[in-house]
C-alpha positions as CSV (number, residue, x, y, z in Angstrom):
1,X,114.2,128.3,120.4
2,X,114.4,125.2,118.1
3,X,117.9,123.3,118.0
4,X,119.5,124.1,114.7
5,X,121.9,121.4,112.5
6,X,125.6,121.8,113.4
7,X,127.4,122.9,110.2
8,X,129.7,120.9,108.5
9,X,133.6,121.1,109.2
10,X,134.1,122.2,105.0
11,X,131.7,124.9,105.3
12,X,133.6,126.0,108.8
13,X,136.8,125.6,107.0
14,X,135.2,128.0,104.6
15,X,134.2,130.5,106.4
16,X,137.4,130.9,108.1
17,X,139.3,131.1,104.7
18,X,137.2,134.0,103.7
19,X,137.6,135.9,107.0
20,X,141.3,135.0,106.4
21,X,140.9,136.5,103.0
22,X,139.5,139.8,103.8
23,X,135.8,139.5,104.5
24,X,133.5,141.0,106.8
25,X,130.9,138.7,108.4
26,X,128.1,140.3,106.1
27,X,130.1,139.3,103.1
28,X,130.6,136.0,103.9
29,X,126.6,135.7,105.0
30,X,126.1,136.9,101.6
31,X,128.0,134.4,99.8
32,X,127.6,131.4,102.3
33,X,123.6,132.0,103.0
34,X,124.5,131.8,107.0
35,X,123.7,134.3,109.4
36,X,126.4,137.1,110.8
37,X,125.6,135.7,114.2
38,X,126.6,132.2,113.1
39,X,129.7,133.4,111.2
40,X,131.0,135.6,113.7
41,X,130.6,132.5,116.5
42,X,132.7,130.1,114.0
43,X,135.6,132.6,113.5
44,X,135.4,134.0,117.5
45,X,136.2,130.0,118.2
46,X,138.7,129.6,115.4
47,X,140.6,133.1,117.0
48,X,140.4,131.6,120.3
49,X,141.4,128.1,120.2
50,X,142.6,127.9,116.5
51,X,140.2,125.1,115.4
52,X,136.7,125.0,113.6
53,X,135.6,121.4,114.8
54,X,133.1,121.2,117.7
55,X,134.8,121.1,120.8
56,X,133.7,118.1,123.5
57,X,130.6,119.1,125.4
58,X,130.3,118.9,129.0
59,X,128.0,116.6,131.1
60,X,128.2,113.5,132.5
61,X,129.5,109.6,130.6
62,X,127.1,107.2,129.4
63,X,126.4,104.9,132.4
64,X,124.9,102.2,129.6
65,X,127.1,100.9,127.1
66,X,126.2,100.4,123.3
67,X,126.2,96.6,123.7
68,X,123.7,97.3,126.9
69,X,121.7,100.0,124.4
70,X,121.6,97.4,121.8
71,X,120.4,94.5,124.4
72,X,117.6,96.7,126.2
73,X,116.5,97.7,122.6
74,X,116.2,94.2,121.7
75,X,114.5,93.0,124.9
76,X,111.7,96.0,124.7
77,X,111.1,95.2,121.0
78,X,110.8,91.7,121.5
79,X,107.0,90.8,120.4
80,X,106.7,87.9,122.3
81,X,107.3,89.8,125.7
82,X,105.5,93.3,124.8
83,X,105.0,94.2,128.8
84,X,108.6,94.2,129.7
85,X,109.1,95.8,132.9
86,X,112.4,98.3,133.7
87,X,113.0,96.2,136.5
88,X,113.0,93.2,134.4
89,X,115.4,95.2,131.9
90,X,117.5,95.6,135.0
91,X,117.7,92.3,136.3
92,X,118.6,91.3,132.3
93,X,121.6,93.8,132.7
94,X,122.6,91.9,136.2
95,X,123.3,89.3,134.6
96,X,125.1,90.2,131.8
97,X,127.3,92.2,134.6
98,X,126.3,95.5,133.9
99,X,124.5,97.5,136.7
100,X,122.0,99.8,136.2
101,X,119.3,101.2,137.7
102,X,115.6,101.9,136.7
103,X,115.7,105.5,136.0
104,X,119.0,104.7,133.5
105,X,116.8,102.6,131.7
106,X,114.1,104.9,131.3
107,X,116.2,108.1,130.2
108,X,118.1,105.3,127.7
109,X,114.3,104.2,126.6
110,X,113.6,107.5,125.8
111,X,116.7,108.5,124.0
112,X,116.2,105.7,122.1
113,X,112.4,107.3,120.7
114,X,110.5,104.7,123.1
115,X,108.2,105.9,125.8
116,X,109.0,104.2,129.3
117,X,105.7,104.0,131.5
118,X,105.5,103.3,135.2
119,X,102.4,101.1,136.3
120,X,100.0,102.8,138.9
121,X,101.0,101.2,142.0
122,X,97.3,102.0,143.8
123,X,94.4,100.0,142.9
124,X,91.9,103.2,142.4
125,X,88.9,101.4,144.3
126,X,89.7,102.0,148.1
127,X,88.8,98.5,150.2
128,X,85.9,100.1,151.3
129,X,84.6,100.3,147.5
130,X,85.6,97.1,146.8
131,X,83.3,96.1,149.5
132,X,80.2,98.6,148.9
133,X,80.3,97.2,145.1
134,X,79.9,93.4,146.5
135,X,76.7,94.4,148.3
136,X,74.0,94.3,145.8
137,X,70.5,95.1,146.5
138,X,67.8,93.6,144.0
139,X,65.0,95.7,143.3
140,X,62.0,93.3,141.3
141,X,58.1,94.3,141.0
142,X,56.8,90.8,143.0
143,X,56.0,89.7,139.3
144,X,54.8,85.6,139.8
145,X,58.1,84.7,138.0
146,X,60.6,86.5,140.2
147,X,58.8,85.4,143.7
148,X,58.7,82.0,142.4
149,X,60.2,79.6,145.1
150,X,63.7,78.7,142.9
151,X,64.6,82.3,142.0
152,X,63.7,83.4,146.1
153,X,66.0,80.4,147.1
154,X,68.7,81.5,144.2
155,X,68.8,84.9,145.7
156,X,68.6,83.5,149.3
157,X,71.6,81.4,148.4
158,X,73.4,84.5,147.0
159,X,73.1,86.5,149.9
160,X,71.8,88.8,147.8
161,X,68.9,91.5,149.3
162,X,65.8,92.2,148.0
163,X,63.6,95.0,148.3
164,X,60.2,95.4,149.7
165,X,58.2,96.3,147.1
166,X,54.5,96.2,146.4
167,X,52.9,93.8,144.4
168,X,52.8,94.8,140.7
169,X,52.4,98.6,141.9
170,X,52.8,100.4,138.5
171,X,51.8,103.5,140.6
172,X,55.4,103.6,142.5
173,X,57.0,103.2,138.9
174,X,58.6,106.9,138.0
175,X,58.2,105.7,134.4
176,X,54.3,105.7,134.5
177,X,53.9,108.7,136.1
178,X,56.1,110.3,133.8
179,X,54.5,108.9,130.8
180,X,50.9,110.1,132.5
181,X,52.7,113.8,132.9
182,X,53.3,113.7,129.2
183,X,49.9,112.5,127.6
């Protein structure tokens, strides 16, 4: 269910001086264009604790204060620095002798309408990969200009491996036999 807007104290005031006056909750739906459901909750409160305001919610303080909001706020939106890091936000608050931790900073990021990220803290290429994608095997068609004596010595040099291959063997090519499949 969506969060609704929290009527004003006048209308609340309101709706209390027409119960006071005589009405039923329909009536004053009627006249008012709120639901029964929402007048009857405003005048069960005003029976039971003889106000209309909202009362203080529960839950727990504010660990950041609005000058820390206002500095964090500042920091992240500061084009000069656009990968700013919580823990850099929280070494910032250090020092200005507020302490806070990471996840504070996030939910206060979010509050705020900004989106807090955490950086992947695995490379996704095991070692082994990194490894395997070093090893590169060349694969050339013993063509005069790649078995020339400077490009052999340039691979050599490399450490870079070469495939045997026959000699200008267009008949080991999967392209040409393809292309012969199709004519």
């Amino acid at each position: 269910m969506a969060k609704t807007k929290e009527l004003s104290k006048d209308v609340r005031d309101k709706i209390v001086d027409l119960h006071k006056a005589g009405m039923d909750y329909k009536t004053i739906d009627k006249q008012l264009g709120e639901k029964v459901t929402t007048v009857g909750a405003i005048i069960l409160k005003w029976k039971k604790h003889k106000i209309t305001v909202s009362l203080p919610r529960s839950g727990a303080p504010c660990k950041i204060s609005p000058r820390g909001v206002s500095m964090i706020m500042r920091t992240v939106r500061n084009l000069s620095e656009p990968r700013t890091t919580r823990e850099d936000l929280v070494n910032d608050l250090k020092a200005a002798g507020t302490i806070d931790t990471k996840k504070t900073i996030g939910n206060t990021l979010r509050r705020e309408g900004l989106k807090s990220c955490s950086a992947r803290k695995l490379s996704m290429l095991k070692k082994a990969h990194v490894q395997a994608r070093l090893k590169f095997v060349f694969q050339h068609y013993n063509d005069p200009k790649h078995t020339t004596k400077v490009t052999k010595e340039w691979l050599k040099k490399q450490h870079m491996k070469v495939l045997e291959w026959p000699s200008q063997s267009p008949d080991l090519n999967p392209i040409e036999n393809l292309w012969r499949e199709f004519k």
